[in-house]
PAFIRO-323727 format. One record per residue (C-alpha): x, y, z. Coordinates in steps of 0.001 Angstrom, whole numbers, plus 500000, padded with zeros to 6 digits. Example, Ala and Ser with C-alpha at 12.3 -4.5 7.8 and 13.67 -1.06 7.14 Angstrom:
512300495500507800513670498940507140
END
This chain:
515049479676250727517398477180248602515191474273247492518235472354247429518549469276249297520782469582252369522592466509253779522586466406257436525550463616258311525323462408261805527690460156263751526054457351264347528420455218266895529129458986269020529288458007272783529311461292275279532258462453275496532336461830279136530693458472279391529429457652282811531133453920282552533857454135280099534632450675280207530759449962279787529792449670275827526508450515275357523879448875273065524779450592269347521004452116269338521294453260272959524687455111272197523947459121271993524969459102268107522029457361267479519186458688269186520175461809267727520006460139264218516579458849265855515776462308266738516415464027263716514779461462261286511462462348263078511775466139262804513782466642259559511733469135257528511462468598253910514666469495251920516536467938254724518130464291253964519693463187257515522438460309256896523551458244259850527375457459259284529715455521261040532239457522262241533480461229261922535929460619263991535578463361266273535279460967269509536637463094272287533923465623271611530709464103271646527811463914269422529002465348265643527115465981262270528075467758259321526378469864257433526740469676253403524656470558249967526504471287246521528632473969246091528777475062249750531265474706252203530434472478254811530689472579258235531257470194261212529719470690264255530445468714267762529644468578271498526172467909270832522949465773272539520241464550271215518296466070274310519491469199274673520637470654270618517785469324268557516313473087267722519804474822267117520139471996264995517333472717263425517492476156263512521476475901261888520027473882259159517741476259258542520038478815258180522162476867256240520181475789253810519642479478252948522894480626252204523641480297248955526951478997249322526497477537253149528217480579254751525805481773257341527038485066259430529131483839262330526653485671264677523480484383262754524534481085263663523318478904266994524954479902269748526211476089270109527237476226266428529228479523267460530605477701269903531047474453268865532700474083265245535158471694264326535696472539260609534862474355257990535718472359254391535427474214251043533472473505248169534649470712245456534054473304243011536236476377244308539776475268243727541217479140244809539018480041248344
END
């Protein structure tokens, strides 16, 4: 396994993507976004930095992180909750962390991952992919 540090960027102000009271606005540390921060900070295993962020602007699909070290593509994930994705998050960062260049087999991935990306971003460093 890489022992390079992976950045795990998670949305910190996600609501569900079907609130129950959409006109209700929740306490900031009560949204989803940030229990999953919450969540995350208490099981991140060692090589894994988790950053809450503001925004990644991927609102009308729920909880989102993104996935990033150096010289890997990164990915963006969505559709997630803090009670329900914690090990395939765990398990994708896992994963991720030991491709070389972040590009874990479509079908090696979490099913949710599978199922759930909302972009793939190359590397700084490879101008022609």
């Amino acid at each position: 396994m890489s022992s390079e540090i992976v950045d795990l960027l998670v949305c910190a102000t996600c609501r569900s993507a079907m609130p129950a009271n959409p006109l209700a606005t929740p306490d900031p540390d009560h949204r989803p976004g940030a229990q999953l921060v919450a969540a995350l900070q208490d099981a991140a295993p060692e090589g894994l930095r988790v950053i809450a962020v503001d925004c990644l602007s991927n609102c009308s699909r729920g909880c989102t992180i993104a996935l990033r070290k150096p010289g890997a593509w990164t990915y963006v994930y969505g559709n997630l909750t803090p009670e329900q994705h914690l090990p395939a998050i765990l398990e994708g960062v896992q994963k991720y962390r030991a491709a070389e260049n972040g590009l874990v087999p479509w079908r090696e991935r979490p099913e949710h991952f599978r199922k759930n990306c909302i972009a793939r971003i190359p590397p700084l460093e490879a101008p022609n992919v």
